[in-house]
DODRENMI-797462 format. One line per 4 residues: their letters; for each residue x negated, y negated, z negated of C-alpha. Coordinates in Angstrom, 3 decimals, always signed. Each point is the difference from the previous one (the first is absolute). Example, Ala and Ser with C-alpha at 12.3 -4.5 7.8 and 13.67 -1.06 7.14 Angstrom:
<sites>
as) -12.300,+4.500,-7.800 ~ -1.370,-3.440,+0.660
</sites>
This chain:
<sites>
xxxx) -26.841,-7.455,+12.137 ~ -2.420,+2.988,-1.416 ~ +1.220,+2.678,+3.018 ~ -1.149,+2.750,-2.636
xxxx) +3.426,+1.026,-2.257 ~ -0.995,-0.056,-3.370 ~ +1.687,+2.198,-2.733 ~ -0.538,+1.230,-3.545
xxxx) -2.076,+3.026,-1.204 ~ +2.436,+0.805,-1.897 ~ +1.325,+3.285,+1.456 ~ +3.670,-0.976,-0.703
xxxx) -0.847,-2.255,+3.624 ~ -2.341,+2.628,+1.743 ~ +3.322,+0.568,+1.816 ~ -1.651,+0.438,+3.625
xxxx) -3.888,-0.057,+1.265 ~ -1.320,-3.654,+1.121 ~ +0.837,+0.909,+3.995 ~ +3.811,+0.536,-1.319
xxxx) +0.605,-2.641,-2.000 ~ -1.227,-2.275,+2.708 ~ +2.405,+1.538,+2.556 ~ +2.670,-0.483,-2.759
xxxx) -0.500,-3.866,-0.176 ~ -0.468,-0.549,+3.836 ~ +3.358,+2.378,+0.795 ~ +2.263,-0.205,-2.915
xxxx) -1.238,-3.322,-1.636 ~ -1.433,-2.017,+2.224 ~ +0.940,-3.889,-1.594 ~ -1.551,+1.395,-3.638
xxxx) -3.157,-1.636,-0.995 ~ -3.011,+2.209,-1.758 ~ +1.468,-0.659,-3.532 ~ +3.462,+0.339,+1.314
xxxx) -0.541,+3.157,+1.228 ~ -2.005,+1.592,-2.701 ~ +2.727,-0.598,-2.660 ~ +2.754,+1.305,+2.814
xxxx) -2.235,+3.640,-0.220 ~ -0.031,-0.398,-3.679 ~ +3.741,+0.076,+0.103 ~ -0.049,+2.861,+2.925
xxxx) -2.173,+2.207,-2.191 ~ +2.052,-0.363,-3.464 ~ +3.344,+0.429,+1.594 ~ -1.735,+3.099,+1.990
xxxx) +2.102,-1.315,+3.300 ~ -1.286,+0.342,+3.426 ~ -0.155,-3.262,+2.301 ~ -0.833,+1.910,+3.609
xxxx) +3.627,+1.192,-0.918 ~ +1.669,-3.354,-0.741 ~ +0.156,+1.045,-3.242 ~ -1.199,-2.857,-0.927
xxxx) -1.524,-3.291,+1.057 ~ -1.325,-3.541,-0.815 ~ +1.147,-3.522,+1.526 ~ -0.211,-3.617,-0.532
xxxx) +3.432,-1.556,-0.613 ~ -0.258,-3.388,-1.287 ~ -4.022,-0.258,-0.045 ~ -0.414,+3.140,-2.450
xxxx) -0.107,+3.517,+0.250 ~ +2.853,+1.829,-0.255 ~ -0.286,+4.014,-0.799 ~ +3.139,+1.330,+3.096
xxxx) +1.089,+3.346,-1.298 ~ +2.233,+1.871,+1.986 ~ +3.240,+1.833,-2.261 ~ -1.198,+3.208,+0.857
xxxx) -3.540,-1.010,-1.992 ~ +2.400,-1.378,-2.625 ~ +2.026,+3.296,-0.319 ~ -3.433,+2.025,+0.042
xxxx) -1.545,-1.960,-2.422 ~ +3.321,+0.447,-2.355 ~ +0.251,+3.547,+0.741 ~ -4.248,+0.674,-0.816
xxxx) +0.877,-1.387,-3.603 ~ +1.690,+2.919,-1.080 ~ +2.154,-2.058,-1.868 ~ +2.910,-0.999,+2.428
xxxx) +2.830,+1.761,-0.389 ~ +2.002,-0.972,+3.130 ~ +1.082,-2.861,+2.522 ~ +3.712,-0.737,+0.245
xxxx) +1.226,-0.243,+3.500 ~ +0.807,-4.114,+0.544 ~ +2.883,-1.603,-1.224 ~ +1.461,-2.761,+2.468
xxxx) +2.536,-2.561,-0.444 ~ +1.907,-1.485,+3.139 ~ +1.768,-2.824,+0.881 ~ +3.507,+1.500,+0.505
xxxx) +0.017,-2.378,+3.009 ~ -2.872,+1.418,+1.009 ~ -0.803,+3.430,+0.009 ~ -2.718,+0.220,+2.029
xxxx) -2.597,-1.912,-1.599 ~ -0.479,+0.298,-3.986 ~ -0.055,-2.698,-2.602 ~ -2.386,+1.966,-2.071
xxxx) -1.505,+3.620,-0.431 ~ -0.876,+1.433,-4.092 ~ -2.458,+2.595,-0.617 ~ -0.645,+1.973,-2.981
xxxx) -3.285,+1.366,-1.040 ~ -0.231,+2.623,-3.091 ~ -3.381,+0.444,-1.429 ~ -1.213,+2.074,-3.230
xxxx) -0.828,-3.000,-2.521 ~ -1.266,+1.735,-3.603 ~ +1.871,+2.333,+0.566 ~ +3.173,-1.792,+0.689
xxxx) +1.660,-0.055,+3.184 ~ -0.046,-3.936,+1.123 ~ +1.734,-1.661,+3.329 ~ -1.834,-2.744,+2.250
xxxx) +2.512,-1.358,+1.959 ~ -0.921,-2.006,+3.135 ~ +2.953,-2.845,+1.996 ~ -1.081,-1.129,+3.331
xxxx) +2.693,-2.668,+1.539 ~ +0.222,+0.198,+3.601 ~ +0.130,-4.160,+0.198 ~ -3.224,-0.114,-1.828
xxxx) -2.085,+2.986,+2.573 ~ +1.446,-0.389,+3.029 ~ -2.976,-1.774,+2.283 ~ +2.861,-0.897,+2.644
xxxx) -0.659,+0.545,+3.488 ~ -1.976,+3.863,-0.970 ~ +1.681,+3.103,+2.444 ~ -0.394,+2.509,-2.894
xxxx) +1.978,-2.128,-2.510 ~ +2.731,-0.491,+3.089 ~ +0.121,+3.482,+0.223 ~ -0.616,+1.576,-3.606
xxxx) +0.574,-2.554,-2.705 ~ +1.171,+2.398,-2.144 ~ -3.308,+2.127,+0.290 ~ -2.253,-3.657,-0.263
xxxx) +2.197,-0.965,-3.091 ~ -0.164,+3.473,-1.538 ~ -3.961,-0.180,+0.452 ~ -0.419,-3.239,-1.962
xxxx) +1.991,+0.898,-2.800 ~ -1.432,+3.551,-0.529 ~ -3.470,-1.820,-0.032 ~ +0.857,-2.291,-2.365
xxxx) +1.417,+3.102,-2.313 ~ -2.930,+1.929,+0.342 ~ -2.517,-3.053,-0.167 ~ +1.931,-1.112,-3.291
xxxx) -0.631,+4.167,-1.384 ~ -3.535,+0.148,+1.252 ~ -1.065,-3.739,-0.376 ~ -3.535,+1.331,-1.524
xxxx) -0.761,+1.539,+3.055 ~ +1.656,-2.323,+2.907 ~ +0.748,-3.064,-1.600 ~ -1.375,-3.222,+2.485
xxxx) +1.000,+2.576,+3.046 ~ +3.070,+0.049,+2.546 ~ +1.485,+1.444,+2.368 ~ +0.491,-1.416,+3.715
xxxx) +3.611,-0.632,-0.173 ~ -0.675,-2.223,-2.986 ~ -1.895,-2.605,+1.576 ~ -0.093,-0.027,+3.195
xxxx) +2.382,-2.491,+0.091 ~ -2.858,-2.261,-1.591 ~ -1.920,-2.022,+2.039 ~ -3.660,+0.524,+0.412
xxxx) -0.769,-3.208,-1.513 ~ +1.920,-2.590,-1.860 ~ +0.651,-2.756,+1.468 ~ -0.967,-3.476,-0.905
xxxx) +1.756,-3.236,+0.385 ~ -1.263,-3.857,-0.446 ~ +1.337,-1.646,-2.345 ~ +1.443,-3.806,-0.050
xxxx) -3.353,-1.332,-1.340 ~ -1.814,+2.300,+2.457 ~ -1.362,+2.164,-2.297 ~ +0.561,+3.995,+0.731
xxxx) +2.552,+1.480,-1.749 ~ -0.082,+3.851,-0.575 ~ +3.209,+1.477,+0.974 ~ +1.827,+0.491,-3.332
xxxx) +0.227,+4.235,-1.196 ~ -2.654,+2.143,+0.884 ~ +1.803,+2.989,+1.169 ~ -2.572,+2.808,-0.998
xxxx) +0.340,-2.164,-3.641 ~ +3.504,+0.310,+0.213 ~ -0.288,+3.255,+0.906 ~ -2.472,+1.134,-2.801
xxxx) +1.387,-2.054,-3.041 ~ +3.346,+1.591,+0.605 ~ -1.633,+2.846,-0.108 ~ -1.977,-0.356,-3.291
xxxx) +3.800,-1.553,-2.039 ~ +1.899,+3.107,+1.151 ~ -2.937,+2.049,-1.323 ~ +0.011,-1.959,-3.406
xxxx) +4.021,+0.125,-0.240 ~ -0.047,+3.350,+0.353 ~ -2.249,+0.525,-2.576 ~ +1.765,-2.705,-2.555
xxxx) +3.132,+1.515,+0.333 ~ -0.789,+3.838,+0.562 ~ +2.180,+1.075,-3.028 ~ +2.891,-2.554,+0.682
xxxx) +3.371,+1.358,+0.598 ~ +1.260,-1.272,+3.838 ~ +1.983,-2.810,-1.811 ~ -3.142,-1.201,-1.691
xxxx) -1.713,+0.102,+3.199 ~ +2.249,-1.467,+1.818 ~ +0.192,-3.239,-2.685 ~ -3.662,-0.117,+0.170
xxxx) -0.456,-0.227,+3.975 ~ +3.042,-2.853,-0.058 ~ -2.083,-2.039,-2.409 ~ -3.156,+0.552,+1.454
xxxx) +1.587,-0.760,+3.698 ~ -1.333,+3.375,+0.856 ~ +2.478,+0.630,+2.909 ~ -1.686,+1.584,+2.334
xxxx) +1.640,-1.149,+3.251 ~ -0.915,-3.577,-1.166 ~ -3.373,+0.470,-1.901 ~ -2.004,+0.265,+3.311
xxxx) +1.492,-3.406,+1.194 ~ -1.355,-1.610,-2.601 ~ -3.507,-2.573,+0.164 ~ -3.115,+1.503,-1.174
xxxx) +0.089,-2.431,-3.674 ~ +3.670,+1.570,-0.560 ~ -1.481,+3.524,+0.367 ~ -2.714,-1.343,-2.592
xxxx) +2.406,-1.354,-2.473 ~ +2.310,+3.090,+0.011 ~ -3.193,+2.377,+0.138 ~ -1.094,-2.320,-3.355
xxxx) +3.561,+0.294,-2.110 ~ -0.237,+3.665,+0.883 ~ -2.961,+0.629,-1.125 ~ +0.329,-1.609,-3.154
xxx) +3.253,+1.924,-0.531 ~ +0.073,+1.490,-3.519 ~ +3.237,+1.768,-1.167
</sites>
C-alpha cells in the first residue's frame, strides 16, 4: 500500500497538513485503507468535527467503512444548523417488573422546516442495542438507550448532513465481520441481513414516511405505518429484501 495519504485539492478536505493527516490514520484510524481514509476526512471536513477529540472516527464493521460519530458531534452538528429548535429529554418505558432496565427510550427532535416547526422522533429498544456482556450498559442502560434513540432523532432531522453515520452505542453490538456459514451443498452462504443494510434502509423508509405523510393527522399516520408494517420495534428485525419491499410500496405511495 502507497504509504503517502492521498486527498483531494479540493479545500473542503485540506482539513490538516500531509504530516497530520498521516498521524490521524496511524493513531485514530489505523485499519482504514488510502481510499478509506480519504473519504473518512471528506466527511470530517463537511461536518466541521474534530477526530483528535473523538468527535468523530472511521471503522470497518462488516468489511466497509463505517463513519463512528460520537452524540456530542451529533448534537454539535444539529445545533451549527441554526435550525434546531430543541432536544427533548428521553422518554423511557419500563417493564413494571422491571424497573431497572428500560424496554425502550423516545426522543424528540424539533427543527425549523419552511418555516414550520417539524418533529423527528427517534425509538431505540433496549432488546435490540444491548451488546450483552458491555460494563457501561450494566451500569447505565438508560444513558446507552437514551444515546441511540436521540441519534436516530437527530440523524432522521439532519439526514443531509449525517445520513450513512452512527454513533458507538448503535453498533457496537455488530460484529466486525459477518459471519459466513457452508451450506449443505458446500457452497458459502452469506449470513442472511446485513446489519449496516438493515441499519441504513430503515433509515431511508422512516425518512420517506415522514415525508408521505407530513400533513396527515396522527390517525392517518398511524393507518399508514400499520399497513406499511412500519412498527418500529419490529422494522429493524426484519431481512434486508423485506426492508426493500416496504422501502418500494413506500415510495410509490401516492395519496
Amino acid at each position: 500500500m502507497n504509504s503517502e495519504i492521498v486527498v483531494s485539492d479540493h479545500a473542503s478536505v485540506t482539513l490538516y497538513d500531509q504530516g497530520k493527516l498521516q498521524e490521524i490514520k496511524q493513531i485514530i484510524c489505523p485499519t482504514l485503507d488510502d481510499k478509506q481514509f480519504t473519504n473518512f476526512v471528506e466527511v470530517c471536513r463537511a461536518l466541521n468535527l474534530n477526530p483528535w477529540t473523538k468527535e468523530i472516527y472511521g471503522v470497518i464493521k462488516g468489511g466497509r467503512l463505517v463513519i463512528i460519530i460520537g452524540i456530542d458531534g451529533y448534537r454539535n452538528t444539529a445545533n451549527a444548523s441554526g435550525v434546531c429548535l430543541g432536544i427533548s429529554e428521553p422518554e423511557f418505558v419500563y417493564n413494571p417488573h422491571n424497573t431497572n432496565v428500560p424496554l425502550s427510550a423516545k426522543v424528540t427532535v424539533k427543527k425549523l422546516v419552511q418555516g414550520h416547526v417539524c418533529e423527528f422522533v427517534g425509538f431505540a429498544y433496549f432488546d435490540e442495542y444491548n451488546p450483552g456482556n458491555n460494563p457501561v450498559w450494566k451500569k447505565m442502560p438508560r444513558n446507552q438507550l437514551a444515546k441511540c434513540a436521540e441519534a436516530q432523532a437527530i440523524r432522521k432531522a439532519f439526514s443531509r448532513n449525517l445520513g450513512g453515520t452512527y454513533i458507538n452505542e448503535e453498533v457496537e453490538h455488530m460484529p466486525d465481520e459477518e459471519p459466513t456459514k457452508i451450506n449443505g451443498a458446500g457452497a458459502i452462504e452469506v449470513k442472511a441481513g446485513d446489519s449496516f443494510k438493515v441499519l441504513e434502509l430503515v433509515d431511508k423508509i422512516n425518512k420517506v414516511a415522514g415525508e408521505k405523510t407530513k400533513d396527515f393527522s396522527l390517525d392517518e399516520k398511524y393507518e399508514f405505518a400499520t399497513e406499511y408494517e412500519l412498527n418500529p420495534k419490529t422494522l429493524s428485525k426484519k431481512s434486508v429484501a423485506e426492508l426493500d419491499a416496504i422501502l418500494f410500496n413506500v415510495e410509490k405511495y401516492e395519496g
